[in-house]
mmCIF file as gemmi writes it, N, C-alpha and C atoms, coordinates in Angstrom:
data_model
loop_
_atom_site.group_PDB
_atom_site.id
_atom_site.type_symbol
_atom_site.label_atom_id
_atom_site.label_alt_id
_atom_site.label_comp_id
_atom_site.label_asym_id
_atom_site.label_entity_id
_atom_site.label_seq_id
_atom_site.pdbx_PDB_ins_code
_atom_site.Cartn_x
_atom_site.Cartn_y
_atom_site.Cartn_z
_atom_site.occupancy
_atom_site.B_iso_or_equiv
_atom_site.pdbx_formal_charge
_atom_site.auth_seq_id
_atom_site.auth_asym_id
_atom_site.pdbx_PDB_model_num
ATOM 1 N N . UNK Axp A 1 ? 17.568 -0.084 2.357 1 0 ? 1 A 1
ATOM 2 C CA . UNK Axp A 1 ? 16.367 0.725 2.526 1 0 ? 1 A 1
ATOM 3 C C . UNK Axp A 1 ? 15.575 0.78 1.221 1 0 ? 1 A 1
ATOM 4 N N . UNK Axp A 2 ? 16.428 0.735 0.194 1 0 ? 2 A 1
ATOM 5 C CA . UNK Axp A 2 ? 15.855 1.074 -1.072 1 0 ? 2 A 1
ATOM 6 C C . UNK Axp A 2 ? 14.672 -0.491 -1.537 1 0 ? 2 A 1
ATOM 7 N N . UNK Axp A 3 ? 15.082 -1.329 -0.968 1 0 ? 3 A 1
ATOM 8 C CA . UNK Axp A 3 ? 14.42 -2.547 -1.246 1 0 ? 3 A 1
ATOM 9 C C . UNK Axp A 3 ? 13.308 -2.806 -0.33 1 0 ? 3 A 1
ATOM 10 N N . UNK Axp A 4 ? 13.366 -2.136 0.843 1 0 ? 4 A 1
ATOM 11 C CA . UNK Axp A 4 ? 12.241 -2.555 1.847 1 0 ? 4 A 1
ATOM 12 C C . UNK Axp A 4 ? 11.395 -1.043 1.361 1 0 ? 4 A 1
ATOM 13 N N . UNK Axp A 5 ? 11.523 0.049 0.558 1 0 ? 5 A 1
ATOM 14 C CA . UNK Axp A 5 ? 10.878 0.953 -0.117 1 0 ? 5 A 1
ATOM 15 C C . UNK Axp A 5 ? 9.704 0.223 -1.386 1 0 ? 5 A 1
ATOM 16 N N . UNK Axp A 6 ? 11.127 -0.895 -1.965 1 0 ? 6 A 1
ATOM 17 C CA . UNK Axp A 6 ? 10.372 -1.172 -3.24 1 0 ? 6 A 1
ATOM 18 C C . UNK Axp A 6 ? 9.121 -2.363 -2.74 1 0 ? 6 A 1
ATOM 19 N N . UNK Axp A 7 ? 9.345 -2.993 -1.774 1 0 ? 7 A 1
ATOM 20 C CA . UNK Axp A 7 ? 8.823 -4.265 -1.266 1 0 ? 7 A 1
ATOM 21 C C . UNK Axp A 7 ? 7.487 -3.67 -0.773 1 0 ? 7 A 1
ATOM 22 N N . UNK Axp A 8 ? 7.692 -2.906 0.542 1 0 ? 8 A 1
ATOM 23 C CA . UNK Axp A 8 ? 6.389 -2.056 0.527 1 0 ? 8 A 1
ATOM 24 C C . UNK Axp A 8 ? 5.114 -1.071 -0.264 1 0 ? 8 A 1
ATOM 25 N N . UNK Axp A 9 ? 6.081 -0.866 -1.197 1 0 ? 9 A 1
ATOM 26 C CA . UNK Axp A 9 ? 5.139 0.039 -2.597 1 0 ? 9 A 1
ATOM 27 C C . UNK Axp A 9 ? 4.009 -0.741 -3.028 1 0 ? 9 A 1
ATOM 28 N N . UNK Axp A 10 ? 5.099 -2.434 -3.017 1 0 ? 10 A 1
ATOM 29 C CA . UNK Axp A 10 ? 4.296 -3.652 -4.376 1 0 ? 10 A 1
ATOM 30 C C . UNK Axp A 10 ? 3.25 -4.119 -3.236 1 0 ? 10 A 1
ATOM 31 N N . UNK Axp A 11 ? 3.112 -4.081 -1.693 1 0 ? 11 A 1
ATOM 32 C CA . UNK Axp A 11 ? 2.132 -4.592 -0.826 1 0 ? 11 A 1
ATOM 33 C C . UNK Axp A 11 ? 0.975 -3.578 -0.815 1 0 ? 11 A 1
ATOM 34 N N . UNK Axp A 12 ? 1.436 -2.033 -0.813 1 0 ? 12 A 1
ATOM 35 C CA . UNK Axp A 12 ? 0.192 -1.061 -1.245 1 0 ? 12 A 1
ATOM 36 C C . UNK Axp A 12 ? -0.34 -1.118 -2.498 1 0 ? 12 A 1
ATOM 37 N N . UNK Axp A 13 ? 0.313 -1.632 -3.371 1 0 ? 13 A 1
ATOM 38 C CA . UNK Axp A 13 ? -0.723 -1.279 -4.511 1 0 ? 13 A 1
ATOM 39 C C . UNK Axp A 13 ? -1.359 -3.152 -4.654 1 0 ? 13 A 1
ATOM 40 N N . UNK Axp A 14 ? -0.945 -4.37 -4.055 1 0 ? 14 A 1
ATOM 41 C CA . UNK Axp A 14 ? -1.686 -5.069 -3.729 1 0 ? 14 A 1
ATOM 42 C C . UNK Axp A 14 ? -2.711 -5.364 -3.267 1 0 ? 14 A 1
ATOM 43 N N . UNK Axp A 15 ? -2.546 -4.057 -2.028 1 0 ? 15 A 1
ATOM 44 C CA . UNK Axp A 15 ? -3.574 -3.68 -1.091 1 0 ? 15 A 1
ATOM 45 C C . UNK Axp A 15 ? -4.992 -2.749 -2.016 1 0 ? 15 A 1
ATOM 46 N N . UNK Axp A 16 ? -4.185 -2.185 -2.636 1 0 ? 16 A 1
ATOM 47 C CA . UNK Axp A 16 ? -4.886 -1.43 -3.392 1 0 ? 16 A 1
ATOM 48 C C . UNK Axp A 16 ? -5.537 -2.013 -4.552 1 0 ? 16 A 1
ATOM 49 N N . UNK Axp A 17 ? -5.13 -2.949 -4.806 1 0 ? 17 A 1
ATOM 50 C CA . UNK Axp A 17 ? -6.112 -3.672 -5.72 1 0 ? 17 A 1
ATOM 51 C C . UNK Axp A 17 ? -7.016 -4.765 -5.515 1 0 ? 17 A 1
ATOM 52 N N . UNK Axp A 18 ? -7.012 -5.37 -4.208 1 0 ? 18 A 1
ATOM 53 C CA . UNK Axp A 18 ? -7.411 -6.019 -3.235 1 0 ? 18 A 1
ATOM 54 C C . UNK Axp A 18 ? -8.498 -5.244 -3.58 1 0 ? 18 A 1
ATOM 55 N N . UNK Axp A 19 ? -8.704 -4.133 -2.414 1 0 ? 19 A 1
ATOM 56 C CA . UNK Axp A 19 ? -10.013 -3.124 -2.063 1 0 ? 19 A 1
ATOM 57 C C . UNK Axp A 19 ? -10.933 -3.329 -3.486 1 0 ? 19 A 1
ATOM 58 N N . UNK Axp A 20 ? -9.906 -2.817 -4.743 1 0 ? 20 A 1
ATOM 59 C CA . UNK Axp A 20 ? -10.998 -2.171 -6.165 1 0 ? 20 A 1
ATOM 60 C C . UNK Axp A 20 ? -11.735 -3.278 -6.1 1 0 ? 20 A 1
ATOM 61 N N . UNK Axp A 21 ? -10.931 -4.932 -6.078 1 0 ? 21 A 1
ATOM 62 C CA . UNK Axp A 21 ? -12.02 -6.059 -5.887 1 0 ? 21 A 1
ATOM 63 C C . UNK Axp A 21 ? -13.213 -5.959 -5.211 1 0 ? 21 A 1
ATOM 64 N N . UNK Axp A 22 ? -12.522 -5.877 -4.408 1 0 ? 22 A 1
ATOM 65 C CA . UNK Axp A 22 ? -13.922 -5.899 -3.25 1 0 ? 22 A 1
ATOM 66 C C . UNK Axp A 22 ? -15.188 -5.076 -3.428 1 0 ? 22 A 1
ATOM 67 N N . UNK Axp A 23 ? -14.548 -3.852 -3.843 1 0 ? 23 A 1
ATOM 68 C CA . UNK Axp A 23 ? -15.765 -2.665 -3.938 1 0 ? 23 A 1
ATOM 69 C C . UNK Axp A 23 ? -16.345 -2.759 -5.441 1 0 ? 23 A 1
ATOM 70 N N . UNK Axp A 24 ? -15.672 -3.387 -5.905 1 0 ? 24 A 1
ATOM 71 C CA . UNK Axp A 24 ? -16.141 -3.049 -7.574 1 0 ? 24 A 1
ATOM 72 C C . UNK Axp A 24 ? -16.98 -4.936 -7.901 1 0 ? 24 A 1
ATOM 73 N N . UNK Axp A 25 ? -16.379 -5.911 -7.656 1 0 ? 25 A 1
ATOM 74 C CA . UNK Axp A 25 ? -16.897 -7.017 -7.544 1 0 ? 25 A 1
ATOM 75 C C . UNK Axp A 25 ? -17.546 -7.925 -5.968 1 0 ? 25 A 1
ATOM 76 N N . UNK Axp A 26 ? -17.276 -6.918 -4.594 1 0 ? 26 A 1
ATOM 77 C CA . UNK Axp A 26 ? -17.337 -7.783 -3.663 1 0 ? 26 A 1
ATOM 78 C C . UNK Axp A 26 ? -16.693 -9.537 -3.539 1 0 ? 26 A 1
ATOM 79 N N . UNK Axp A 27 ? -15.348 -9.063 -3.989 1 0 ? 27 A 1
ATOM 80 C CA . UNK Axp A 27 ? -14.034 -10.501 -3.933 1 0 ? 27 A 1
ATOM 81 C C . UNK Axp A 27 ? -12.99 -9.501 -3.43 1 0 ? 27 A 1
ATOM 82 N N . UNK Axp A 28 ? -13.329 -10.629 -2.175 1 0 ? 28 A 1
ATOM 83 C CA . UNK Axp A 28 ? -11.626 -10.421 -1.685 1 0 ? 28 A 1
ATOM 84 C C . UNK Axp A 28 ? -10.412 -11.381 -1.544 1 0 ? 28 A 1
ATOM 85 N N . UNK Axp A 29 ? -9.795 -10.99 -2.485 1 0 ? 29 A 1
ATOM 86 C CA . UNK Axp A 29 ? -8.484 -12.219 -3.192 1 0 ? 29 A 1
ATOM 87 C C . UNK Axp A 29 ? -8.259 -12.809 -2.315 1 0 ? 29 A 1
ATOM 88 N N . UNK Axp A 30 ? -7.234 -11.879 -1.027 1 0 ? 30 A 1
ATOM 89 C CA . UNK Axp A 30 ? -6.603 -12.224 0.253 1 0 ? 30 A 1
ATOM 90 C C . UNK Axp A 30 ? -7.292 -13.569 0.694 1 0 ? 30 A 1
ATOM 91 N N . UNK Axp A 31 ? -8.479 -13.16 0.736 1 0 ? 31 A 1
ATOM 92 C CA . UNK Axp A 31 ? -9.447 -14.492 1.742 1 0 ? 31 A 1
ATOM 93 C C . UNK Axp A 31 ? -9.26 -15.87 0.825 1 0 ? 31 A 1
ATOM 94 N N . UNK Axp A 32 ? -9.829 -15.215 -0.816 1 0 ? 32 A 1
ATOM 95 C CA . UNK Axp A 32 ? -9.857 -16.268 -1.128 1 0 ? 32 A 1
ATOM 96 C C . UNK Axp A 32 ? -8.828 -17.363 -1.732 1 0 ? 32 A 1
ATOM 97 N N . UNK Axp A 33 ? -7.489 -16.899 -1.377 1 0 ? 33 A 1
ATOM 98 C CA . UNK Axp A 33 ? -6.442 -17.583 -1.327 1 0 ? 33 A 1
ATOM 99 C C . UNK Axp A 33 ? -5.948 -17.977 -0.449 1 0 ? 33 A 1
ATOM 100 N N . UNK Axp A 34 ? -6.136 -17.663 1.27 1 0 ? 34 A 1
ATOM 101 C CA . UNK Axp A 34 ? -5.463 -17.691 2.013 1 0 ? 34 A 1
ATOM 102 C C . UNK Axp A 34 ? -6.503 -18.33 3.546 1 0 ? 34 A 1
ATOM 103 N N . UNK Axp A 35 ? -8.054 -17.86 2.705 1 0 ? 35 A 1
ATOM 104 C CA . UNK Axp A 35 ? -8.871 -18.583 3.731 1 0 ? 35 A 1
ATOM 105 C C . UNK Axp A 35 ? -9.521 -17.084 4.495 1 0 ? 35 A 1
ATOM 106 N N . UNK Axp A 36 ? -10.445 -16.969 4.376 1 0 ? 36 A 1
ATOM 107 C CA . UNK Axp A 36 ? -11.206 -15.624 4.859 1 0 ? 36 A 1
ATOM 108 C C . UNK Axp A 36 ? -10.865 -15.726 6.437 1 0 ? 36 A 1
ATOM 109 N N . UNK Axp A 37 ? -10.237 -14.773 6.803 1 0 ? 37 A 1
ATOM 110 C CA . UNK Axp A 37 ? -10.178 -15.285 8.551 1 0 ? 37 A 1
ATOM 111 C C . UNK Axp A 37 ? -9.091 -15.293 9.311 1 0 ? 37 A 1
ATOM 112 N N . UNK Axp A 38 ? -8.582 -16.404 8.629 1 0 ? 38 A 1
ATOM 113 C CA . UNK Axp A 38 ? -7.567 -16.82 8.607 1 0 ? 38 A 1
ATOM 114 C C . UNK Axp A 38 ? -5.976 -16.237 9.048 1 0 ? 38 A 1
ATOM 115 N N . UNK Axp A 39 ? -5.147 -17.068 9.762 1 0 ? 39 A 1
ATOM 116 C CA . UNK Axp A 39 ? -3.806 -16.292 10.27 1 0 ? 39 A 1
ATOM 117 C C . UNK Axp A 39 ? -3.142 -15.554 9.339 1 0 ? 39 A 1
ATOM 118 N N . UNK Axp A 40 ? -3.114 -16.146 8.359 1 0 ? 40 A 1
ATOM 119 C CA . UNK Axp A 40 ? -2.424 -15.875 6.621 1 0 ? 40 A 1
ATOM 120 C C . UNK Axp A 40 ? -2.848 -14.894 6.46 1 0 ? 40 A 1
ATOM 121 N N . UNK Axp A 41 ? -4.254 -15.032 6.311 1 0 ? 41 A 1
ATOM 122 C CA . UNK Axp A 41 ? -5.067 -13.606 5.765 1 0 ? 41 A 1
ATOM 123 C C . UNK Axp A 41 ? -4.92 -12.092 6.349 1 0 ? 41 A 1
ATOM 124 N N . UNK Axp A 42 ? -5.021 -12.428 7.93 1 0 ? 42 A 1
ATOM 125 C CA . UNK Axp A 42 ? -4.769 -11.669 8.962 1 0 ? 42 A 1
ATOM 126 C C . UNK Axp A 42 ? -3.317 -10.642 8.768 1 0 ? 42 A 1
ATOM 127 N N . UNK Axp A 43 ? -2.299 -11.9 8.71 1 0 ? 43 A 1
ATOM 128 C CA . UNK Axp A 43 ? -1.005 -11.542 8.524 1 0 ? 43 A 1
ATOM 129 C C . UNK Axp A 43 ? -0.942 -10.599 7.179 1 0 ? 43 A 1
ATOM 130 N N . UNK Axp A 44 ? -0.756 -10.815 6.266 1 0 ? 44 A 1
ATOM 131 C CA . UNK Axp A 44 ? -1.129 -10.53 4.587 1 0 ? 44 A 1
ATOM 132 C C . UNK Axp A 44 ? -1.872 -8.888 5.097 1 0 ? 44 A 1
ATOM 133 N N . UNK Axp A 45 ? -3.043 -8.819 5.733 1 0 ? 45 A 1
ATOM 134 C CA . UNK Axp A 45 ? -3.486 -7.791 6.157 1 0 ? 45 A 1
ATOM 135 C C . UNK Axp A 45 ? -2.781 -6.383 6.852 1 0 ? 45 A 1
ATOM 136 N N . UNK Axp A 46 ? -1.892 -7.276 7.823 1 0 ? 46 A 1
ATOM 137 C CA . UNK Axp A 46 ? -1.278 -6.291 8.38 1 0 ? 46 A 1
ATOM 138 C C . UNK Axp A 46 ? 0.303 -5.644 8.191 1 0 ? 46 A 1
ATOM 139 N N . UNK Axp A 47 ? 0.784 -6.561 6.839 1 0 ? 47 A 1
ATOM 140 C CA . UNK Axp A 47 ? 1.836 -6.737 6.373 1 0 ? 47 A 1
ATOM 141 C C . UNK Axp A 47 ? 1.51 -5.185 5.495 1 0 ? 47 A 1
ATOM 142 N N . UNK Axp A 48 ? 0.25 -5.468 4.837 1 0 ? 48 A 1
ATOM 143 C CA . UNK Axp A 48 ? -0.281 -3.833 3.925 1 0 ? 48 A 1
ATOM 144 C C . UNK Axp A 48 ? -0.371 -2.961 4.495 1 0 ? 48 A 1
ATOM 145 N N . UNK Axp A 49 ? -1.286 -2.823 5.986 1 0 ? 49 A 1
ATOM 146 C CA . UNK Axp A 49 ? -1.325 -2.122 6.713 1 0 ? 49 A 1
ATOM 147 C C . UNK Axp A 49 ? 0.562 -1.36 6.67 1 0 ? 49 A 1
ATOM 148 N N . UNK Axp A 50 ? 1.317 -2.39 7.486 1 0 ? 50 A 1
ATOM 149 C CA . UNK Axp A 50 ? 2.297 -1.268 7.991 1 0 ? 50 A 1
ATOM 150 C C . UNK Axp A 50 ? 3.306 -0.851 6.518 1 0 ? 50 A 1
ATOM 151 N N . UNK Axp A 51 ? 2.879 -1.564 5.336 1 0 ? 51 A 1
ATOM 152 C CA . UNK Axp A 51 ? 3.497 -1.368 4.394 1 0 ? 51 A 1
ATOM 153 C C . UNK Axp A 51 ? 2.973 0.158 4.074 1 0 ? 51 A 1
ATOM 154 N N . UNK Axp A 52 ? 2.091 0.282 4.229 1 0 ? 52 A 1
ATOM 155 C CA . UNK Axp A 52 ? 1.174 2.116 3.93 1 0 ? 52 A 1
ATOM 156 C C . UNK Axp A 52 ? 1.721 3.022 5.064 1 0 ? 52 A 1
ATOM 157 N N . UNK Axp A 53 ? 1.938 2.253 6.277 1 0 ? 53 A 1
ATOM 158 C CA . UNK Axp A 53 ? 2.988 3.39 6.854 1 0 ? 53 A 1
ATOM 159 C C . UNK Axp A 53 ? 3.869 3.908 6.94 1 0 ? 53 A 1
ATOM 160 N N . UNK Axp A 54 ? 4.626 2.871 6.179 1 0 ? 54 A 1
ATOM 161 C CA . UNK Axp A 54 ? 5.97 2.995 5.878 1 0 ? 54 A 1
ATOM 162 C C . UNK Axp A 54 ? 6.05 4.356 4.553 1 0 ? 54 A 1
ATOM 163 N N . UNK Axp A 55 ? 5.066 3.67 3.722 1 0 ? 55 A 1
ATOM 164 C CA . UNK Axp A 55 ? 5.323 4.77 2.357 1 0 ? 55 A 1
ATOM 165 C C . UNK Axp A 55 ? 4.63 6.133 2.964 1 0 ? 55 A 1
ATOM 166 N N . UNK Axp A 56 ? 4.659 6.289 4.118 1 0 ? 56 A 1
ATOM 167 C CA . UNK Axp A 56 ? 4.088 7.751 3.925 1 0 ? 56 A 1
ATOM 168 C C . UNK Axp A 56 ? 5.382 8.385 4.637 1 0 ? 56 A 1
ATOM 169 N N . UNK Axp A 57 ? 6.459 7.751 4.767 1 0 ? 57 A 1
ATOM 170 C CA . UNK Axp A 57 ? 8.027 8.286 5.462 1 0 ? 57 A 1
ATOM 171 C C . UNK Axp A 57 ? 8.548 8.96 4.202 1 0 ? 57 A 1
ATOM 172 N N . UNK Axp A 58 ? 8.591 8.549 2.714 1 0 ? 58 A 1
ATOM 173 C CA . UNK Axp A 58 ? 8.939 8.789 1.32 1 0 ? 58 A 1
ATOM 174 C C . UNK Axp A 58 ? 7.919 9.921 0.954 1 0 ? 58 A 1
ATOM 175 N N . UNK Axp A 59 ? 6.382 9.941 1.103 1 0 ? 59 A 1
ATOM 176 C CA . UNK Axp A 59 ? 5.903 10.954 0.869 1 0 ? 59 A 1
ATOM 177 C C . UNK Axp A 59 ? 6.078 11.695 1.438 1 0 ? 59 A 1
ATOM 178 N N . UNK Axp A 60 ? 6.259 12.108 2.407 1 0 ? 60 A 1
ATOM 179 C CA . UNK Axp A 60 ? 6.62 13.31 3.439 1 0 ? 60 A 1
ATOM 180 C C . UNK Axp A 60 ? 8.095 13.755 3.588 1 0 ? 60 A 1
ATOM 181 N N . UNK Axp A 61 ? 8.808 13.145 3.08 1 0 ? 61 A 1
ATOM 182 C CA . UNK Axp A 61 ? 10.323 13.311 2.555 1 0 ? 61 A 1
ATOM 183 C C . UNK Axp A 61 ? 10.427 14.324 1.059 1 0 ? 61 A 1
ATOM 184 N N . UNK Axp A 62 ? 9.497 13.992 0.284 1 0 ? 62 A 1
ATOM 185 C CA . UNK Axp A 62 ? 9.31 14.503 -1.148 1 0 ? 62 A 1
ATOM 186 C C . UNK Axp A 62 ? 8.459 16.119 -0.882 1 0 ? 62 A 1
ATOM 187 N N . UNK Axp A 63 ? 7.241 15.886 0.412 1 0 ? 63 A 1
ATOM 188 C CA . UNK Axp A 63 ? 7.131 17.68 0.552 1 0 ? 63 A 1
ATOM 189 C C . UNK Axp A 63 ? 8.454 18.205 1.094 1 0 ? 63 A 1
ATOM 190 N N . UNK Axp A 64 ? 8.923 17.533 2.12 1 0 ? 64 A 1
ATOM 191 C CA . UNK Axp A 64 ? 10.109 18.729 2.397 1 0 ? 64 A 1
ATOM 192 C C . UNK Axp A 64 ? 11.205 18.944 1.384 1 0 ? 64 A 1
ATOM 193 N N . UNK Axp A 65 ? 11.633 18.435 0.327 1 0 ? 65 A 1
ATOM 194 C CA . UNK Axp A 65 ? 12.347 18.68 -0.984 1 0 ? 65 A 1
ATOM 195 C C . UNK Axp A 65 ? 11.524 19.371 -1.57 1 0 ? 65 A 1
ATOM 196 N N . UNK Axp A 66 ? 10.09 19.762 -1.696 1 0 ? 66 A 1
ATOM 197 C CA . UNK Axp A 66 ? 9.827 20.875 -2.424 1 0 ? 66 A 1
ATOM 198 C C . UNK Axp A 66 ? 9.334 19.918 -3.752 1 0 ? 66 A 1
ATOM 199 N N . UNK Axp A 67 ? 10.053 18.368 -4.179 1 0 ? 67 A 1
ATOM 200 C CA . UNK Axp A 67 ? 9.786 17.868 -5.368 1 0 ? 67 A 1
ATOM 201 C C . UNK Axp A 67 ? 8.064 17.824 -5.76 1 0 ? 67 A 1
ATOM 202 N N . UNK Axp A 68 ? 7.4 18.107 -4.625 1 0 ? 68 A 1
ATOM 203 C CA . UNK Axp A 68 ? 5.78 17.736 -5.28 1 0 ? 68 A 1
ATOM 204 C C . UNK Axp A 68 ? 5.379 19.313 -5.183 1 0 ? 68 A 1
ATOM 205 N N . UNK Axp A 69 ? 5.748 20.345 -4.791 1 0 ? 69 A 1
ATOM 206 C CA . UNK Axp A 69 ? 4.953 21.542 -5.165 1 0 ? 69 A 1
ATOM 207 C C . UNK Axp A 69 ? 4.796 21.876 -6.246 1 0 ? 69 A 1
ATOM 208 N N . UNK Axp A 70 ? 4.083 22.94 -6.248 1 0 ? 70 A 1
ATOM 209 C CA . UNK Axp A 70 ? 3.295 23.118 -8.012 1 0 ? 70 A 1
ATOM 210 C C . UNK Axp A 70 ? 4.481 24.029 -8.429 1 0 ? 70 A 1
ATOM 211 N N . UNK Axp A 71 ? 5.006 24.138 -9.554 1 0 ? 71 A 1
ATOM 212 C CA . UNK Axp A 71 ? 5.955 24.677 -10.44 1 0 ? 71 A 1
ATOM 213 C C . UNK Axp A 71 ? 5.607 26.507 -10.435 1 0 ? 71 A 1
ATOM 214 N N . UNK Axp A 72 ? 6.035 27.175 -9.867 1 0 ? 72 A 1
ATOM 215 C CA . UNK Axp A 72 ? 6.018 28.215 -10.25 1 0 ? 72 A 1
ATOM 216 C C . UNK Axp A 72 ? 6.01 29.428 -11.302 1 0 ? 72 A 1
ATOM 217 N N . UNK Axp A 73 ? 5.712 30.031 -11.69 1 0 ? 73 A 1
ATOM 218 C CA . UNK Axp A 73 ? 5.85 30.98 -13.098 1 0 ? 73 A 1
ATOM 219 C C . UNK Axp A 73 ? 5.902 32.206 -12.73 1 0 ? 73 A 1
ATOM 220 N N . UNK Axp A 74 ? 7.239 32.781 -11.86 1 0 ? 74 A 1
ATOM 221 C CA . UNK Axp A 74 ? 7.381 34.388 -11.677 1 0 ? 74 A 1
ATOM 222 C C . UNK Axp A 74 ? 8.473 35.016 -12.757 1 0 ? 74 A 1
């Protein structure tokens, strides 16, 4: 589990740097390595996609531990 955690992290922040391209230069890597369109591309696409669904099983694991609330001072 711990590896299909780490595998998915490195496809969101791929994903995530994908986008800054796009929006900040209008380039999108994906396409232009893989062919704009394209099955590859497509695939690659939806590989991020369910990779972002996955990491939100770990974020929502971390509110119910309490680890992301704000630190208290009573």
């Amino acid at each position: 589990m711990k590896y299909l955690n780490i595998l998915t992290l490195i496809l969101v922040i791929v994903g995530g740097l994908n986008w800054g391209l796009v929006g900040l230069f209008g380039f999108d890597l994906v396409a232009a390595l893989f062919g704009a369109g394209s099955a590859l591309s497509r695939i690659v696409y939806v590989l991020v996609g369910l990779s972002a669904v996955w990491q939100i099983v770990p974020l929502f694991s971390q509110f119910g531990s309490g680890e992301l609330a704000a630190p208290r001072n009573h």
